[in-house]
C-alpha positions in Angstrom: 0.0 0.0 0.0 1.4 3.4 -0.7 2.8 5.3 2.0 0.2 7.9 2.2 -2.9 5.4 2.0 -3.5 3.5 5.4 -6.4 1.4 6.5 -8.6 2.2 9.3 -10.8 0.2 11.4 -14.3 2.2 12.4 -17.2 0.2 14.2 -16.5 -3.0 12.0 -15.9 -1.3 8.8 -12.2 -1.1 7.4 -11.5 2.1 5.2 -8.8 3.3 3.3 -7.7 6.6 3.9 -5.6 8.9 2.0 -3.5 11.9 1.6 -4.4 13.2 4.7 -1.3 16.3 4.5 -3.0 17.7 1.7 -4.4 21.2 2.4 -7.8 21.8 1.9 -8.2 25.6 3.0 -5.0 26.9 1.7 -5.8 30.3 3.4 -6.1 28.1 7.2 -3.5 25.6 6.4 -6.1 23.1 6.7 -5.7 19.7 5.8 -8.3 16.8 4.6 -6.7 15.3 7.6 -8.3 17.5 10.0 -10.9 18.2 7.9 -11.4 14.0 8.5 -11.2 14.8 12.6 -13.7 17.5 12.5 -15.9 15.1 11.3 -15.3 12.4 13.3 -15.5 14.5 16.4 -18.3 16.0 15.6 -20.1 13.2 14.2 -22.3 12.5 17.5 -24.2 15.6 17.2 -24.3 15.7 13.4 -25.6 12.0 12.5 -29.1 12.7 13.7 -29.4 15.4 11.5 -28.6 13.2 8.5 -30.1 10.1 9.2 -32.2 9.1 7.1 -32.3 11.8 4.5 -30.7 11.5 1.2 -27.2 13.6 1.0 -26.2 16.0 -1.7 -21.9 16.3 -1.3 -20.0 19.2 -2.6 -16.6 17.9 -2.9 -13.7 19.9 -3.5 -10.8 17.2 -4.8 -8.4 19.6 -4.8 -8.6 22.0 -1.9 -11.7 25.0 -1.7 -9.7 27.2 -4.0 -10.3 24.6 -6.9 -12.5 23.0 -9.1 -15.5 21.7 -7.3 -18.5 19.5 -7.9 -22.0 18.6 -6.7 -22.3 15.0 -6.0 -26.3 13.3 -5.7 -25.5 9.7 -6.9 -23.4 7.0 -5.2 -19.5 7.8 -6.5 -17.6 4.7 -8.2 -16.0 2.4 -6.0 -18.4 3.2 -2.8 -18.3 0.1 -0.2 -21.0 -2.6 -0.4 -21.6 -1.5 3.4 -22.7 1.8 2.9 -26.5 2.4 2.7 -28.5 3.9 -1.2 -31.4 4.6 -1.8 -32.5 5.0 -5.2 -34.9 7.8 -5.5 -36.1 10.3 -8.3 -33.6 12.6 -10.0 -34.2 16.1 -8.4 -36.0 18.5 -10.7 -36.5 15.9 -13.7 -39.6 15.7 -15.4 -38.7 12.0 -16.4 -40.7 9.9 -13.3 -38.4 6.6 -14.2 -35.3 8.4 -14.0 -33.6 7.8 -10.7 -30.0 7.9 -8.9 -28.6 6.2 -6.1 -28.7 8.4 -3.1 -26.0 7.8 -0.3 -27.4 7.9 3.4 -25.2 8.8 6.1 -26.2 6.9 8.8 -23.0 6.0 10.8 -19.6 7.1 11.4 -18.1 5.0 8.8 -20.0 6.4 6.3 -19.0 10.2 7.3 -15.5 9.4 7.4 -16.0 7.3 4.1 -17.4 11.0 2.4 -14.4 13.3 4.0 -11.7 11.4 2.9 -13.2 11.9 -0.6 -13.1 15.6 -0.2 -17.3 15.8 0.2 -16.1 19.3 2.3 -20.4 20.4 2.1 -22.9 17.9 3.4 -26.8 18.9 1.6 -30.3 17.3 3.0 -34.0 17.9 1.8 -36.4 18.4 4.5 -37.6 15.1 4.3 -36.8 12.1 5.4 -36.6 8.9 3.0 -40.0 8.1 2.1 -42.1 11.1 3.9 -43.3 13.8 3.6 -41.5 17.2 5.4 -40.8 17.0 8.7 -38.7 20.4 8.5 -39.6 24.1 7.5 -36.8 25.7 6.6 -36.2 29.6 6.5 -32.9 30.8 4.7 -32.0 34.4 5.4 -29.7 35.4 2.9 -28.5 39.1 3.5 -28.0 41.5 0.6 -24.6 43.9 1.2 -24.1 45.9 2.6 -26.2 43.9 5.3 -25.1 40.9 7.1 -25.5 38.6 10.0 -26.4 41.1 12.4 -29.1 42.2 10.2 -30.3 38.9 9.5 -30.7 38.2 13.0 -32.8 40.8 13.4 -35.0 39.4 11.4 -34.6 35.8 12.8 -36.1 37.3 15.8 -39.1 38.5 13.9 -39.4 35.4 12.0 -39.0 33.4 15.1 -42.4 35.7 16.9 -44.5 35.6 13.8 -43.8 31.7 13.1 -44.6 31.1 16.9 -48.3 32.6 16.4 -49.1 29.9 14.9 -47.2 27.2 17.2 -44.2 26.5 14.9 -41.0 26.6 17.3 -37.7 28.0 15.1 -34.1 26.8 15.8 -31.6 29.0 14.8 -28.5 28.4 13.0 -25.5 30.2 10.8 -25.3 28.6 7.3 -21.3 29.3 7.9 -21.3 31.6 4.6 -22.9 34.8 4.8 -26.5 34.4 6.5 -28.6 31.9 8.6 -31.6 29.7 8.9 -34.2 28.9 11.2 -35.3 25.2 11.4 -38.5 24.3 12.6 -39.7 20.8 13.3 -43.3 20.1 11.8 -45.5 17.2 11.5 -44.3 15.1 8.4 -47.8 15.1 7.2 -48.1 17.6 4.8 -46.7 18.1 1.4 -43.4 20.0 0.7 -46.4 22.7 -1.7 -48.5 23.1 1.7 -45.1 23.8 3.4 -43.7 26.0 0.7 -46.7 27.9 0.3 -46.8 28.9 3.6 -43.6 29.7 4.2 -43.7 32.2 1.1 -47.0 33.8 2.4 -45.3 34.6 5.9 -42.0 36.1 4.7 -44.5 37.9 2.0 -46.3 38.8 5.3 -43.0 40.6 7.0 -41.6 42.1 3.8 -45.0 44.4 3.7 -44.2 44.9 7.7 -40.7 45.8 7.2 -40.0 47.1 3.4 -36.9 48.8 4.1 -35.4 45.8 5.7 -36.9 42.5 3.9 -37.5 41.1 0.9 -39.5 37.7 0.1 -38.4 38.4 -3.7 -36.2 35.9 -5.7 -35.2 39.5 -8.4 -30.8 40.0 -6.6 -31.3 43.6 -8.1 -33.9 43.9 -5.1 -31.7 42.9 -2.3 -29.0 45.0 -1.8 -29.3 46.1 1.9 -32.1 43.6 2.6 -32.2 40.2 4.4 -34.3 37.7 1.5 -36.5 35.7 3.0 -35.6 32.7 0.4 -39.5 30.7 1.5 -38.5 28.2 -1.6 -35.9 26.0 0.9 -38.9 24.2 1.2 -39.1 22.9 -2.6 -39.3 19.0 -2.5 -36.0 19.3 -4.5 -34.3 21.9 -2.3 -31.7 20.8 -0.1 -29.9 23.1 2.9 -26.9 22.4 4.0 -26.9 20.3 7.3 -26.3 21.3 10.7 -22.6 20.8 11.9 -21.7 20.5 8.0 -18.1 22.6 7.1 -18.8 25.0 4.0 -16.1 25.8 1.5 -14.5 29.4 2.2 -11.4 31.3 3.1 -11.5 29.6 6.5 -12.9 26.0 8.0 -16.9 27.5 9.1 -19.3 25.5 10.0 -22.8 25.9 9.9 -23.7 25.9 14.0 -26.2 26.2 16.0 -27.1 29.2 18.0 -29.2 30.1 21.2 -31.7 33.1 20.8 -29.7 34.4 23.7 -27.1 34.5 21.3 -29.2 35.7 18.1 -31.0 38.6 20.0 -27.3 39.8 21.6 -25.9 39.4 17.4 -28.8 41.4 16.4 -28.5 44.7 19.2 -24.5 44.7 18.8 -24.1 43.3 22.1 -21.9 40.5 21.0 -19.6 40.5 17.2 -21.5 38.9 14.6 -19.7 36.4 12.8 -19.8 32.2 11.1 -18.3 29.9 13.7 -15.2 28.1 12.8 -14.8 24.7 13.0 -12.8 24.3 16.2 -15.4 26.6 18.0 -18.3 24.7 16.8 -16.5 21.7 18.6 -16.0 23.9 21.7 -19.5 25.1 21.3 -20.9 20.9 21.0 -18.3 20.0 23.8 -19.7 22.4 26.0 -23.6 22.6 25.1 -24.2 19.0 23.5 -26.9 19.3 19.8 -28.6 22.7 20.3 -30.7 21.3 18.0 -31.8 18.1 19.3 -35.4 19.1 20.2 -35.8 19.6 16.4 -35.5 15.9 15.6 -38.9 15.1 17.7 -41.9 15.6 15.2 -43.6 19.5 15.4 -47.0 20.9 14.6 -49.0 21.1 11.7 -48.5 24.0 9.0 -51.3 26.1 8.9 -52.7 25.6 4.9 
């Protein structure tokens, strides 16, 4: 075996890492070895969040400053252990056409997608086989506003999506913005969910003009925090909870209190994406601020 392959044994699985010196985030000095280590550490608070939903990977062979692709179907050579599910092609308009989803169920699996570079880890809102048991709000600021702004508008979200019962976690997306996760029955169709997520952020963009747009047009967001309602498209996905993203430096997207949100949003504290050692300190110290959202929520008002 070549010197920088080595076989690893995880929960009765044997993998075959490799090159783990090469640097991913050339601007951190990051390498797919850490990157590897984050996951692995993290992996107690992150599986819950993927298991069972289908996984769209953004690898980045070469490092975050290179090429990169989006990855749906299984990649050649994956292990006869790891779980697929063969599902319709996103988007398509051909009902036989389908791919072979990978489900990240386990810590082999995980490890299995870092060491091929799979940096972003996607999931719809549903699980496999159901219908949404998430509503997801993405709040994509337009510069020159940013987090601080869009957790302004978290907290607005948060009040007007709690009139009607619907309990909002927060989270950065480790990029520019957030979103607010909200656990709901699994009953409903991804249109019913959709449709009234759209008619709520419509709802706050008339309250607030100056500060909110539910608007897909960019030309109409500079300044403004989009409400993007159409997360909730059956063939949306948002990147997962705990997942790195692909920038300058190693973010993650973590989970925040509303302590947290409300003290972002009034200055009190710098707003800012969490790197991935802090989101460990912040898991090591707090455990899955999200871990009421995996129990089942209420019904979306139609």
């Amino acid at each position: 075996m070549p010197r920088d392959r080595f076989l690893v044994h995880i929960e009765g699985r044997d993998l075959e890492l490799s090159n783990l010196d090469k640097v991913m985030y050339p601007s951190a000095g990051f390498t797919k070895g850490e990157v590897i280590d984050y996951y692995t550490r993290v992996a107690p608070v992150l599986l819950p969040h993927l298991r069972d939903r289908a996984v769209t990977r953004i690898r980045y062979p070469n490092g975050v400053d290179e090429a990169h692709f989006f990855e749906k179907n299984r990649p050649g050579g994956t292990p006869d252990w790891v779980r697929l599910e063969r599902l319709p092609v996103p988007g398509s308009t051909k009902s036989r056409e389908t791919i072979d989803f990978v489900v990240v169920d386990d810590l082999p699996t995980l490890v299995w997608l870092a060491n091929l570079a799979a940096i972003e880890l996607h999931t719809p809102q549903w699980r496999i086989g159901a219908d949404p048991d998430l509503l997801v709000v993405d709040l994509d600021p337009g510069a020159p506003a940013g987090l601080r702004e869009c957790c302004a508008v978290a907290m607005l979200m948060r009040d007007r999506l709690s009139a009607d019962g619907i309990t909002a976690y927060p989270k950065t997306s480790g990029k520019k913005g957030m979103q607010l996760c909200c656990p709901i029955s699994g009953t409903q169709s991804s249109d019913v969910v959709s449709g009234y997520t759209k008619r709520v952020a419509e709802e706050l963009a008339k309250i607030v003009p100056g500060s909110i747009t539910a608007k897909m047009a960019r030309q109409l967001r500079p300044g403004k925090i989009f409400i993007d309602w159409s997360q909730n498209n059956a063939f949306k996905t948002t990147v997962a909870p705990y997942s790195l993203r692909a920038g300058a430096t190693p973010t993650a997207s973590t989970p925040l209190t509303w302590d947290e949100v409300m003290a972002m949003a009034t200055g009190e504290i710098p707003s800012g994406q969490c790197g991935a050692i802090e989101t460990l300190q912040r898991v090591e110290e707090r455990g899955d601020l999200l871990a009421a959202m995996l129990q089942p929520g209420p019904i979306v008002p139609e």
